[in-house]
C-alpha positions in Angstrom: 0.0 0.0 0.0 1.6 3.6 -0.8 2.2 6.0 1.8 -0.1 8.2 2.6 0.9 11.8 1.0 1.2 14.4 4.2 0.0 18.2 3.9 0.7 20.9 6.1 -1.5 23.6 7.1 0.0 26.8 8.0 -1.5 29.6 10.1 -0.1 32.7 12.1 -3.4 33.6 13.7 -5.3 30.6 14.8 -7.6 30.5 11.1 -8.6 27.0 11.9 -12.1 26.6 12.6 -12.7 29.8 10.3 -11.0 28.3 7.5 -8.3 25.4 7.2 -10.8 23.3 8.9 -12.5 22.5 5.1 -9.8 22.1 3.1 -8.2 19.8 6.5 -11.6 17.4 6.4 -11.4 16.7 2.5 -8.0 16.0 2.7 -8.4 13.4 5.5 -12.0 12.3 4.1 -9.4 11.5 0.6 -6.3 9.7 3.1 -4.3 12.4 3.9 -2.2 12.6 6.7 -2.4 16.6 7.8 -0.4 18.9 10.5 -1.8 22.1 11.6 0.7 24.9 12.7 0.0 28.2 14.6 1.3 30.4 16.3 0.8 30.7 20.3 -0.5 33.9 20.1 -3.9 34.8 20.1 -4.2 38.3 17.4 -7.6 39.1 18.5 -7.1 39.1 22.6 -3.7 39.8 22.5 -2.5 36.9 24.9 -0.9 33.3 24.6 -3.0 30.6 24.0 -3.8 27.0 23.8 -5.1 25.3 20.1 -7.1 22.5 20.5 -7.1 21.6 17.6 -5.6 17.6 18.0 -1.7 17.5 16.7 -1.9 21.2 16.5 2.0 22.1 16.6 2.1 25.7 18.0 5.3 28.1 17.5 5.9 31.2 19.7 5.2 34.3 18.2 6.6 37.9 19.9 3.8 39.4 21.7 2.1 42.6 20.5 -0.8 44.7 21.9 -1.7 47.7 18.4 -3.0 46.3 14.9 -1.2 49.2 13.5 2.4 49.1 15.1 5.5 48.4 14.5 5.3 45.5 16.7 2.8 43.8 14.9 5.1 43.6 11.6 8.3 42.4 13.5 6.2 39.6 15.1 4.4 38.6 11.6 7.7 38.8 9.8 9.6 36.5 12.8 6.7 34.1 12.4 6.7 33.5 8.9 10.6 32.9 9.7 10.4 30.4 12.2 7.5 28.4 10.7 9.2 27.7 7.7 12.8 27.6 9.5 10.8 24.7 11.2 9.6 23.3 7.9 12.6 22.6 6.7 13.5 20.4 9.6 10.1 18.3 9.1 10.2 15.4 6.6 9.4 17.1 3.2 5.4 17.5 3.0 3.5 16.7 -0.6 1.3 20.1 0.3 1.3 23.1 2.4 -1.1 25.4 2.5 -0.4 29.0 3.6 -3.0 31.3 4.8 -2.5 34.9 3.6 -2.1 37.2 5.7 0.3 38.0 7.3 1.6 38.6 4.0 5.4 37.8 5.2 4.4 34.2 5.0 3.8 34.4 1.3 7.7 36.3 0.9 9.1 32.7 3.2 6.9 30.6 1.4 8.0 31.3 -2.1 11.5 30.9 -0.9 10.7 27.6 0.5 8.9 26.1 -2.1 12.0 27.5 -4.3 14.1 25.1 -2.5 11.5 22.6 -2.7 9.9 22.8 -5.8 8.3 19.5 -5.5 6.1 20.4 -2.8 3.1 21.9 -3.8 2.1 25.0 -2.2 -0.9 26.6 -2.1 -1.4 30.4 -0.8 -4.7 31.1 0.6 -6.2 35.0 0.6 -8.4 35.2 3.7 -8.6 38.5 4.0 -6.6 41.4 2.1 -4.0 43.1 4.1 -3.6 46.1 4.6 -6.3 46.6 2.5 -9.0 45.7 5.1 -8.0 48.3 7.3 -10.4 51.1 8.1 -7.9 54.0 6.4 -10.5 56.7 7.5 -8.6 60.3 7.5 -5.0 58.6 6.9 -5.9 57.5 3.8 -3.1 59.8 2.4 -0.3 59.2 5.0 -0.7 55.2 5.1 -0.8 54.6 1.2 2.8 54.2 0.7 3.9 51.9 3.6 1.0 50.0 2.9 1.4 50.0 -0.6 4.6 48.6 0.3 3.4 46.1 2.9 0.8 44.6 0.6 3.6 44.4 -2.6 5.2 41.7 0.0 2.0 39.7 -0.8 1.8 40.2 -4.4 5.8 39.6 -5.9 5.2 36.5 -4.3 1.9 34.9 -4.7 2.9 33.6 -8.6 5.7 31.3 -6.5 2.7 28.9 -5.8 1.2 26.0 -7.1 -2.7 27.3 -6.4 -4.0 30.5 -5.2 -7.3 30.7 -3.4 -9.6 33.5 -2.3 -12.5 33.4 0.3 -14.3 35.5 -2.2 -14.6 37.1 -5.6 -13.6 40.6 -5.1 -9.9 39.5 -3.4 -9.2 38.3 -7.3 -11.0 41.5 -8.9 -9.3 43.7 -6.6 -5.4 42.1 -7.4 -6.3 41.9 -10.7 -5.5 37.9 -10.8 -8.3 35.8 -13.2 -5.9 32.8 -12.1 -7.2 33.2 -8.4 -9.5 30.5 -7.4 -12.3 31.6 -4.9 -13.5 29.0 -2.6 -16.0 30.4 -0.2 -16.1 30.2 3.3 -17.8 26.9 4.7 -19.9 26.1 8.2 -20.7 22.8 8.8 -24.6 22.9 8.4 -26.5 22.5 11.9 -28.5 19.0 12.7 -31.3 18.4 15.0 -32.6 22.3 14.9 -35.9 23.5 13.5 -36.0 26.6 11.2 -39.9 26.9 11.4 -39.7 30.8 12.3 -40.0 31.7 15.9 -40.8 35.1 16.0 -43.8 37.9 15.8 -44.9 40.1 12.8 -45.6 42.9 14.4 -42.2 44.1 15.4 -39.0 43.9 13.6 -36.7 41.2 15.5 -33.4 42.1 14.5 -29.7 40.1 15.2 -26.2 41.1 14.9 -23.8 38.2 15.7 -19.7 38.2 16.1 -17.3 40.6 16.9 -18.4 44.3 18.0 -15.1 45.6 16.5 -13.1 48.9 15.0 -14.5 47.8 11.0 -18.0 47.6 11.8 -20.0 50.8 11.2 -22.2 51.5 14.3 -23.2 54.7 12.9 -25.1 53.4 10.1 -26.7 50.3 12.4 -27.9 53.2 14.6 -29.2 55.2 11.4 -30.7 52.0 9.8 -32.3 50.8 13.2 -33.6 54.6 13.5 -35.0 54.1 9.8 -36.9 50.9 10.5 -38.5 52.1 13.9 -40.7 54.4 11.5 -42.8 51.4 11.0 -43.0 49.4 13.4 -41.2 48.6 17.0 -37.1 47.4 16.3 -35.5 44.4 19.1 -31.9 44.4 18.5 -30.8 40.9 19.5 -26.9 40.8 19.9 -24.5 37.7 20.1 -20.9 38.4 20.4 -18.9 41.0 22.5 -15.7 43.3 21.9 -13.8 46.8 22.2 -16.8 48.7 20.9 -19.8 46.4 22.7 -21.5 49.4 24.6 -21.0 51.8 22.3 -23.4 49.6 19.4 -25.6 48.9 22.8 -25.9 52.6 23.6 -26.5 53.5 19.4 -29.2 51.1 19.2 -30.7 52.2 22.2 -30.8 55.8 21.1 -31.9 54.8 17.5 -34.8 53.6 19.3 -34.7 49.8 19.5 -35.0 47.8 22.1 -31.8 46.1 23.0 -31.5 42.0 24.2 -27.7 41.4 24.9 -27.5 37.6 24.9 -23.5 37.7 25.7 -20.9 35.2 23.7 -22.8 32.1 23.0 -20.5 29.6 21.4 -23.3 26.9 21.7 -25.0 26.7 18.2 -28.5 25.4 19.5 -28.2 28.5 22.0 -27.8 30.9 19.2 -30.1 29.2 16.7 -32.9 29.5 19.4 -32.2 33.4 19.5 -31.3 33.8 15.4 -34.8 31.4 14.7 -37.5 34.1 16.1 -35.7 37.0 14.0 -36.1 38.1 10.6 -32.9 39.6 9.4 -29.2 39.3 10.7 -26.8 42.5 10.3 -24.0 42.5 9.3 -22.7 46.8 8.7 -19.3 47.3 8.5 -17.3 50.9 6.8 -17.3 51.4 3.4 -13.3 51.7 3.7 -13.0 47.7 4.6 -12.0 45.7 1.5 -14.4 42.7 2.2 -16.6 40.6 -0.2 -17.8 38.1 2.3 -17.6 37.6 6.2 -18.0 34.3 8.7 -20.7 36.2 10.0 -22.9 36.4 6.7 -22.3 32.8 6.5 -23.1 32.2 10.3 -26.5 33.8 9.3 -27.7 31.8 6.3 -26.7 28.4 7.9 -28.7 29.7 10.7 -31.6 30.6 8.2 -31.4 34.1 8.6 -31.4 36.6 5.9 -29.1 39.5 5.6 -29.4 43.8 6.1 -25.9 44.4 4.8 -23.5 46.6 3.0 -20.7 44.5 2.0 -20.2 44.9 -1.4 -19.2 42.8 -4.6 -20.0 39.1 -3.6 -22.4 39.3 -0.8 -24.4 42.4 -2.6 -24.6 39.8 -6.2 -25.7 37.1 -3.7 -28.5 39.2 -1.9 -29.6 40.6 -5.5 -29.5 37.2 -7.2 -30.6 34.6 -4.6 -33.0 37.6 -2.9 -31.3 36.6 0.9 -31.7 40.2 2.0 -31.6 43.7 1.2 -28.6 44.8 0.7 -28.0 48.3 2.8 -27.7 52.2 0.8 -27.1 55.9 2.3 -28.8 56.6 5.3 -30.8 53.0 5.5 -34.2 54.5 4.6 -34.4 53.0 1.6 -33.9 49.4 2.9 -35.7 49.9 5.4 -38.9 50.9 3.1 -37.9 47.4 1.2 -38.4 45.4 4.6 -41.8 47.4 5.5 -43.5 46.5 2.2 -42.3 43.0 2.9 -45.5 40.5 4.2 -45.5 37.7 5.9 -45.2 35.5 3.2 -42.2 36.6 1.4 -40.4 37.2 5.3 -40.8 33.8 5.6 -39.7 33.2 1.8 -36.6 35.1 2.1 -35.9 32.7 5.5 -36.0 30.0 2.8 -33.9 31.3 0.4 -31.0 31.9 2.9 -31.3 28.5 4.0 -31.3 27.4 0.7 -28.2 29.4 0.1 -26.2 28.2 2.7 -27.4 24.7 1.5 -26.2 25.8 -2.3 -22.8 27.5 -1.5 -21.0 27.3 2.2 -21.9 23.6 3.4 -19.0 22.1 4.4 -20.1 19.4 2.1 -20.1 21.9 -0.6 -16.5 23.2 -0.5 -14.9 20.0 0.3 -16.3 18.7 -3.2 -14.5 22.3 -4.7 -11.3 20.7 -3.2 -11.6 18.0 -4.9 -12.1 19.5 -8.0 -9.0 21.9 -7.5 -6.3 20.1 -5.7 -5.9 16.3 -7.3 -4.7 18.5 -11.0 -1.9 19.8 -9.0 -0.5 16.1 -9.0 -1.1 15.8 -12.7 2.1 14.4 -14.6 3.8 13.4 -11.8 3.6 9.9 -12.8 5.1 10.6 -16.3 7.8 13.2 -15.1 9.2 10.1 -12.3 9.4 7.6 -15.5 11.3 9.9 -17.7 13.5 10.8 -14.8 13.9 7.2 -14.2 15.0 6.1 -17.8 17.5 9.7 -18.0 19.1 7.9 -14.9 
C-alpha cells in the first residue's frame, strides 16, 4: 500500500475553525495525513493561547498589543521565519497550504517552495491586508507603507502552485483571473428546527460576532432609526468586543430595544435566538476591503437573511438569490424594502437563505470544490518520475 501523501496547514493567527478546517476534512476524508501549525498567540485578545485543535503544533510568536504598530510587523515577519525555518526540519510534505495574511508568509513561502519545488504549495487569501483596514482620514499618510506592505504579498503569490480566495472581489481587486475563490464553509447545523419563531408585528433584528473597530455603528444606529418608522425594532446581539457598549448605547438611542444575549459559542443557543428573527446585520465601513464575512455565512446556515453593505459578492448574492436587502445611504431606503415586505415573502426570504447556505458554504459543498481543485496539482507526476527514471 503507498504512503499516505502528508500536507501541512499553515497559520499565524489561529484560522482553523474559520478556514483550514474544510480544506483539513477533504484532505483526511481523501487519506491524507495533515499537521496544523499556529502560532501561540492569540491576534484578537492579544494573549498566549492553547489550540485545541488535536496534533496542532504551536510556535511562539513575539507578543504585540496595536493592529497598527511596528510591533505587529516584527512579530508577523519573525513568524513567517520560524514556521518555515521549522519546515525545513520536518520530513518534506506533498502540500502546504499558507493562509495569507500576514503577507510575510507568502515572501518565506516562495523561498521555501523555491528550495522545494516539489512540494506543492498553495497560498490562501483570507482577507486582504492592509487593504482591510479602516484607512478613515490617513488614507493619504498610510498609502505608501502600505502599498509597500501589501507588494510583499503580491511579488510573491505567482511562487505557488494554487492560489485561493474566500471571495470574488480579493481576485478582482489584485487583478489575478488565475485566483480560485473557494468560499467560506460552516458545517450545516442537525437536529434544529427553522420553522420561524418570532412575531410580525415588530421587527426582530440580530447582529452576531465581533463588535469591532471595521464595523460601522453609525449606520446600524441610522438603519435601526430608519426601521422604527414602521414598526417597534429588538436588537438581539450575540458576540462581544472593544466597541460592545458603544453599538448597545447607538441602538438604544436609534430607538430599538436592546437583548444582549452575551458570547454564546453553543449553536443550538444561538439558533434558538437567530430562529424568532427576521434579518441578521452584518454593517461594516465602506473603507474595509471585504466581499464576504463568517458572519454572513453564520446567518444563512442559521436561516437568517441578511441587512448588509458588504459589497461585490455578498451584494450579487443578496440581488441574485433575494437573501436580504442589501443596505444604501442613510438605510431609509432598505428599510422601506423590509416594511413593504409581508409575511409571506419574510418567511420566503428565511427560505432562500437557508437554501443558500445549503447551495454555497456547506462544508459538504466546499470539500467537493477541493476535490475538484487540488488532485490537478498532481497531474504528470507519474510521467515526469518515468522519464526521470530512464534519463538515470
Amino acid at each position: 500500500m503507498a504512503n499516505k501523501k502528508r500536507a501541512v496547514l499553515i497559520s499565524c493567527s489561529d484560522h482553523y475553525a474559520h478556514r483550514l478546517f474544510a480544506i483539513d476534512a477533504y484532505l483526511k476524508s481523501a487519506g491524507w495525513a495533515t499537521t496544523y501549525v499556529t502560532s501561540d498567540f492569540d491576534h484578537s485578545s492579544k494573549r498566549v493561547f492553547r489550540c485545541s485543535v488535536p496534533g496542532c503544533v504551536q510556535l511562539p510568536a513575539r507578543p504585540y498589543q496595536k493592529n497598527l504598530s511596528p510591533a505587529r510587523i516584527l512579530s508577523h515577519r519573525q513568524y513567517a521565519k520560524d514556521v518555515f525555518r521549522w519546515l525545513e526540519k520536518q520530513e518534506e510534505p506533498d502540500l502546504a497550504v499558507v493562509i495569507l495574511p500576514p503577507n510575510y508568509q507568502a515572501q518565506y513561502g516562495a523561498a521555501y517552495k523555491k528550495r522545494h519545488p516539489r512540494v506543492r504549495l498553495i497560498f490562501d487569501l483570507f482577507d486582504l491586508w492592509p487593504e482591510t483596514f479602516p484607512f478613515g482620514k490617513m488614507k493619504k499618510l498610510l498609502a505608501p507603507p502600505f502599498a509597500v506592505w501589501a507588494g510583499v504579498r503580491d511579488r510573491h503569490l505567482s511562487a505557488a502552485d494554487l492560489v485561493t480566495a474566500e471571495c470574488d472581489l480579493f481576485r478582482e481587486k489584485l487583478g489575478r483571473p488565475d485566483i480560485r475563490t473557494v468560499y467560506l464553509a460552516a458545517r450545516p447545523l442537525e437536529g434544529v428546527s427553522y420553522e420561524f419563531t418570532g412575531p410580525f408585528d415588530t421587527w426582530q433584528l440580530c447582529y452576531l460576532g465581533a463588535i469591532n473597530n471595521i464595523i460601522d455603528i453609525p449606520a446600524i444606529a441610522r438603519l435601526l432609526h430608519a426601521l422604527t418608522a414602521y414598526r417597534p425594532v429588538t436588537l438581539h446581539v450575540i458576540g462581544g468586543g472593544e466597541r460592545q457598549q458603544e453599538l448597545l448605547s447607538a441602538a438604544e438611542d436609534a430607538g430599538a430595544r436592546v437583548m444582549y444575549h452575551g458570547v454564546l459559542y453553543d449553536e443550538a443557543e444561538k439558533h434558538a435566538v437567530m430562529n424568532g428573527c427576521h434579518f441578521g446585520l452584518n454593517l461594516m465601513k465602506n473603507s474595509v476591503c471585504v466581499g464576504l464575512t463568517m458572519k454572513s455565512v453564520d446567518y444563512l446556515k442559521h436561516g437568517l437573511p441578511l441587512l448588509s453593505n458588504i459589497p461585490a459578492d455578498t451584494e450579487r448574492l443578496i440581488r441574485g438569490k433575494h437573501i436580504g436587502v442589501q443596505v444604501t445611504g442613510d438605510g431609509a431606503a432598505c428599510a422601506a424594502a423590509v416594511a413593504a415586505m409581508g409575511p409571506e415573502e419574510l418567511l420566503a426570504v428565511r427560505a432562500n437563505a437557508r437554501r443558500a447556505f445549503g447551495e454555497l458554504f456547506d462544508l459538504r459543498v466546499i470539500c467537493a470544490q477541493y476535490e475538484t481543485l487540488l488532485p490537478p496539482l498532481w497531474d504528470g507526476d507519474e510521467e515526469k518520475e518515468a522519464r526521470h527514471g530512464n534519463d538515470r
